[in-house]
N, C-alpha and C positions, 0 to 999 in steps of 0.2 A: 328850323333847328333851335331858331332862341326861345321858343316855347315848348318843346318838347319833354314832355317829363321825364323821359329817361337821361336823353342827356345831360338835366340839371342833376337828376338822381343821382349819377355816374360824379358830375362836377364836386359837389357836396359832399359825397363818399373819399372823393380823391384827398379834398380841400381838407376834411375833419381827418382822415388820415395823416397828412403831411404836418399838422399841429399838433400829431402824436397822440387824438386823440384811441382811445382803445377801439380794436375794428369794428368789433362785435357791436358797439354801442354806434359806431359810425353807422353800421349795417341799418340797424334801426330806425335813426334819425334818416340818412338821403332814402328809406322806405315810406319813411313819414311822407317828407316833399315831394315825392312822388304823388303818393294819394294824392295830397292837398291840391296841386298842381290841376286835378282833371273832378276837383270836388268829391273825393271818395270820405273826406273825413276820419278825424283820426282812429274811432275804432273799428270803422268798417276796413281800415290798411291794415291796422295789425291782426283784425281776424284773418286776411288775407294772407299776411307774413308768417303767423302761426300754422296757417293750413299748408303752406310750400313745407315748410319745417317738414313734415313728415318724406318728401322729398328726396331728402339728404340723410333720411334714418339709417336706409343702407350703409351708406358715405362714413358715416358716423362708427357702425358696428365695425367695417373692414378696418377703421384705423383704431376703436378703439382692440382688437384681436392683433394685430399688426405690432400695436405696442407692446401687448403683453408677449410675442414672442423674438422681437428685437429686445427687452430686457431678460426671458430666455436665454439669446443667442448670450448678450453680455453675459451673464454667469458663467457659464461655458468660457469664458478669457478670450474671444477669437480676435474682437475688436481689440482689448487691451493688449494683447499678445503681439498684434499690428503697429501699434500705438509704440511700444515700447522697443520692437526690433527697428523700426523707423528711427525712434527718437537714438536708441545706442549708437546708430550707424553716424548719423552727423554729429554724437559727441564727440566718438572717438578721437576727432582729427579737425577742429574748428579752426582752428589758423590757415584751414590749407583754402584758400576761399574758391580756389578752382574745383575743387572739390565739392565745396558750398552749393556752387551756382550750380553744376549738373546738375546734384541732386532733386536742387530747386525744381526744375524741368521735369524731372523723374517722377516725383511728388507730385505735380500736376497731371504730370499724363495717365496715373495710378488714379488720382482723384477723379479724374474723367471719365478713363474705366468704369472705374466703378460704380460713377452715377447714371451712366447708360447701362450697365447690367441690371440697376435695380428694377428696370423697365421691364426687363424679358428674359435674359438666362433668370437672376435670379428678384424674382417680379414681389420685392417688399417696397417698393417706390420709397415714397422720403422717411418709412420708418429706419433706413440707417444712420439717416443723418445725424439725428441725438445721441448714436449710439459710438458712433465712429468718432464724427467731428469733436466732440469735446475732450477727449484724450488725446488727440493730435495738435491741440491748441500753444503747449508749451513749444511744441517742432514749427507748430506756424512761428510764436514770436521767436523763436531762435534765429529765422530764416529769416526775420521783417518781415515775413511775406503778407500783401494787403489782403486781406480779409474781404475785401469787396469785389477783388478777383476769383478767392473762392466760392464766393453768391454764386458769381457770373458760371463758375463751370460746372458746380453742380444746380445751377436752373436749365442753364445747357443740356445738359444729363438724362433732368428729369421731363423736359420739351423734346428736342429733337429725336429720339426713337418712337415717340406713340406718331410725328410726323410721316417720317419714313418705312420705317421697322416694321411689315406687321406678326409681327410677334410678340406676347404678353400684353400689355397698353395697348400698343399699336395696332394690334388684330383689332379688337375693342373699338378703337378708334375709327381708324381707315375704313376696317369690314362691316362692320356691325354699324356705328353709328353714321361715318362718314357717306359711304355708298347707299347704305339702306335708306336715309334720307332724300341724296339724290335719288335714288330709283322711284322713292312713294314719291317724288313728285314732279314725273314724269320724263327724267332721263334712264334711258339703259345704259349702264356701262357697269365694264366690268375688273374687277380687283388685279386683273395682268398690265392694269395701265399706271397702279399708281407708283410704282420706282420712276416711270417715265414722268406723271405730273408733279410729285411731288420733289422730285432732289434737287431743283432751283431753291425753294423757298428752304428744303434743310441746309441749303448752301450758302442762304444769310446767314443763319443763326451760327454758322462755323466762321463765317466771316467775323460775325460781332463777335463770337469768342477768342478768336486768332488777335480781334484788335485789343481786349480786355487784358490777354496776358500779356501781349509786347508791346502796346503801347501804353494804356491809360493806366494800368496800374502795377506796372513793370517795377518802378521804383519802392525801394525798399518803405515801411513804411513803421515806426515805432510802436509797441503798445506795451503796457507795461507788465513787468514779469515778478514769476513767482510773491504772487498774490495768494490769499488766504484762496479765495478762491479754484486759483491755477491748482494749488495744493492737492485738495478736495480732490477735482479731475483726475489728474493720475498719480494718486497715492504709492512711493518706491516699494512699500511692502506687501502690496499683492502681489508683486513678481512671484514667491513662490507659490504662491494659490495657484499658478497658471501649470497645472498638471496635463499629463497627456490625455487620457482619459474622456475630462471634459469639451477637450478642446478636436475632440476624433469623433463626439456625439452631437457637438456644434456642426461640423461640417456634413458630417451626416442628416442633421435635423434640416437642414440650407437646403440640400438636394430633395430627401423628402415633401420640404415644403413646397418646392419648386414641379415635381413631379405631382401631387395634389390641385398644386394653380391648372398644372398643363391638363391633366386627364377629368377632371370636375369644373372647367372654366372658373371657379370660384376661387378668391384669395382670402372665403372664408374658412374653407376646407382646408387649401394650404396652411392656414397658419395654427390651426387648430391641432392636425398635423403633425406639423413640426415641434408641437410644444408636446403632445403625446410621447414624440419621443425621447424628451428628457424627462417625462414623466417614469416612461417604460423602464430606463435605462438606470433610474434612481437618481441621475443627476439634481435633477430636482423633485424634491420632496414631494408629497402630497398636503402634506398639510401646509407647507410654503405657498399653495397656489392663490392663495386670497392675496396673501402679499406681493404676489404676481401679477393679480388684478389689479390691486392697486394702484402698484408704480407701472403698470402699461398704459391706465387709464390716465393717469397724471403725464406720462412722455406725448402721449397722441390724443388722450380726450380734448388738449383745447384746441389743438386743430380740426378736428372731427364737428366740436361745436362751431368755429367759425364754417365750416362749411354750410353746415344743417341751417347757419342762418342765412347764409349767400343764396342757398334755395329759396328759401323764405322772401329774399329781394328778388331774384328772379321774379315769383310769383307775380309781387305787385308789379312788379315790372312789365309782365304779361297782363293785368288787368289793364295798365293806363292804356292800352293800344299804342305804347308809344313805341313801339319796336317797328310795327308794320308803318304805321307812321313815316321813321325814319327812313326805311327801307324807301317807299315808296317816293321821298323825295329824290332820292337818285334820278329815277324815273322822268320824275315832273323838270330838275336842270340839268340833269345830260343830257337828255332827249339820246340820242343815236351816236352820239361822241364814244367810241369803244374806249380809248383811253382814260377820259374824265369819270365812266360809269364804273371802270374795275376800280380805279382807285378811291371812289365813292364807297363799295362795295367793302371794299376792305377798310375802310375808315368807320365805317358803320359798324363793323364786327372786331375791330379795337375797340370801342367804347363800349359797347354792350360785353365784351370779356372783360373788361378794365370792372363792371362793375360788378357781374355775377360770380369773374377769378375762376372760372372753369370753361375749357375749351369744349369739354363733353357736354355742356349744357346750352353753349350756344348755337352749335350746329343744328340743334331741330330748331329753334327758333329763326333760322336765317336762310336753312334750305327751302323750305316752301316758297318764299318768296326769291328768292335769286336765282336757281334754275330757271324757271319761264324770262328770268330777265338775260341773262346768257343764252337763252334760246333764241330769244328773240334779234341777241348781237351776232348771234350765227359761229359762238364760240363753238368750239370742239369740247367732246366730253373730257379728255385732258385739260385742257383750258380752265375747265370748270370744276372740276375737281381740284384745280391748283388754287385756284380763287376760294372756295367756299373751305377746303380745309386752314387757308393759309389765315380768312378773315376769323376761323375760330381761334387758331392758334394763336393769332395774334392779341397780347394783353395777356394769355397767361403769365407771361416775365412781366413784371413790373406793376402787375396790380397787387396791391395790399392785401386781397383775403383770397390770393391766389395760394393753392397748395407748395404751389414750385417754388413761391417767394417765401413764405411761413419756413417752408420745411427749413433750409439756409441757415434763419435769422435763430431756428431751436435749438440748434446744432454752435453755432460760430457766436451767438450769446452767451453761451453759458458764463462766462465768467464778466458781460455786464458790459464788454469793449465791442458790442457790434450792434448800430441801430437797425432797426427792423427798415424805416423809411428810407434812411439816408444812406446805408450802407448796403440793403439788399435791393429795397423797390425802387430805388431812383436810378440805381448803378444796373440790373436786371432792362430795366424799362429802354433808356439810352443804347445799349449795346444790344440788345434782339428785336425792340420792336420795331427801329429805323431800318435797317439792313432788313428784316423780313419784309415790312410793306416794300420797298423796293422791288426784292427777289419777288414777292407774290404779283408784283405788276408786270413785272418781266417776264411773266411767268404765263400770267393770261392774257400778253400780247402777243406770244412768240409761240405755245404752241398751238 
């Protein structure tokens, strides 16, 4: 382990993260130490980091289209029109604090909703986030409510349906990547098993969330108000902007785009779509569409680009052999220990998500080698499927150039009071990754 290049990769990544250094350049640098680590040298890593890059081109176009039609959807007032019936509701009547505190509750369970629909009814993943969160920010500081709780429920949101779910994400996930893995590498099993494997391990992450709301960040918390900023956000005179009209072509362009995802598997089609029909319907211009590209590319291009780089680590990361490496250590000090080798297993595939920040990309890296090792423990293909999905899942919360963490900090920053590290990736990490490795171990002991 103390010589392995991925883990120091991952260490590095973590470490220049938590100094606040910027990801994208963290990405580069713990790719660097990698190479160096197994004598690749520095430009034979970055040819390496460069070639992953095309990897994530995909990744890249779905959120750079995603943006451009979550700023669509804004025009259309659907968000702001939410934003503002929210925020009238708790002004009317601020003294009444029993009143307060429902609502508090209300607002959270709505905020949950909704980030698990973004998965599958309505499958735009974290493009809401910038679109929603930041007009709701005046109703957070009215309520104190912490901001590091709403990390916690929409990373929650945006993990636990591609776990369980399989629909939108989760089809993706479970069907396609999770199963087809296992199967190429030499288990049969079949997609009627994973409600039964998998809802221990989605039953952490609702633990950690149950503990995030009533316990660790329950209390009220201060941040400061009507700022130049806050302003900006939800400015009082689009209220009358928000005509019926636009706001009937919004909901309409939702469904369409959602019926596109479903019938084309593709969420590029969806989003494509969906903006058509504010194009069709005159909502939006034609000749406004450049200006559409623009601010789509500016809400989601810098996530899209930390991805395409996170590929890029991948990569070298699969050059150093330090993945099979790792893996293979289980092997060499469990020996036959069933207990010691799951929780290996799943410690192995926290650090390699902690540093890639995508669960879709570490399951093929971790199926080859871990079926034949749960074969060999005489697990059940339940068993196995709990373990191999639960060690991808694991480290999407709480790693830095994770999508589920970025999206949060795009959304609940906007006005400069929410750190990306300290208030998403440390708060995210603490509260899903502990309670999941648990659930995933109880999970490949018991069925």
């Amino acid at each position: 382990m103390l010589t392995n290049p991925v883990f120091w990769s991952v260490v590095i990544l973590l470490a220049l993260a938590a100094m606040r250094l910027n990801v994208l350049l963290s990405l580069v640098l713990a790719s660097i130490t990698g190479g160096l680590m197994v004598a690749q040298g520095i430009p034979e890593t970055l040819k390496i980091f460069v070639g992953g890059l095309g990897n994530g081109a995909s990744i890249a176009m779905n959120y750079a289209l995603l943006g451009i039609f979550s700023v669509s959807i804004a025009r259309s007032g659907i968000t702001e029109w939410i934003a503002m019936k929210l925020f009238g509701y708790v002004s009317k009547k601020p003294e009444e604090d029993g009143k307060i505190f429902s609502f508090k509750y209300i607002l959270i369970l709505l905020l949950t909703l909704i980030s698990i629909s973004s998965q599958n009814l309505i499958p735009i993943h974290i493009a809401f986030i910038p679109i929603l969160i930041p007009p709701l920010l005046p109703l957070f500081n009215k309520l104190k409510l912490d901001r590091r709780m709403v990390a916690c429920i929409l990373t929650f949101g945006l993990i636990t349906p591609y776990m369980f779910l399989q629909l939108g994400f989760g089809k993706i996930f479970l069907n396609e990547i999770l199963i087809g893995n296992i199967r190429q590498s030499g288990m049969d099993i079949s997609p009627a098993i994973i409600t039964q494997a998998m809802w221990i391990p989605a039953a952490g992450m609702l633990a950690g969330l149950l503990i995030a709301i009533f316990f660790s960040y329950r209390k009220p918390r201060q941040y400061k108000e009507e700022s130049d900023d806050q302003r900006s956000v939800v400015p009082a005179q689009k209220m009358p902007e928000l005509k019926k009209f636009p706001l009937l072509v919004g909901f309409i362009a939702v469904i369409v785009a959602l019926a596109g995802q479903i019938l084309f598997d593709s969420m590029i089609v969806g989003s494509v779509a969906g903006v058509l029909v504010f194009l069709v319907t005159g909502v939006i211009a034609v000749r406004d569409t450049q200006d559409l590209f623009t601010r789509g590319v500016h809400l989601m291009g810098g996530i899209g680009l930390v991805m395409m780089a996170a590929n890029g680590f991948a990569e070298v990361m699969r050059s150093t052999g330090g993945i099979p490496e790792l893996v293979g250590a289980i092997s060499t000090f469990a020996g036959s220990y069933k207990g010691v080798t799951i929780f290996a297993m799943l410690l192995v595939g926290l650090i390699v998500t902690m540093g890639i920040g995508s669960s879709f990309s570490t399951i093929p890296l971790i199926a080859a080698i871990y079926v034949p090792i749960c074969i060999q423990l005489g697990l059940s293909p339940a068993a196995t499927l709990a373990i191999i999905g639960t060690a991808g899942a694991l480290g999407d919360a709480g790693s830095p150039v994770s999508e589920s963490v970025l999206g949060p900090t795009a959304g609940l920053n906007a006005d400069g009071q929410h750190d990306h590290i300290y208030d998403s990736t440390i708060p995210t990490f603490l509260h899903f990754n502990i309670p999941l490795l648990i659930a995933g171990w109880i999970a490949g002991m018991i069925l």
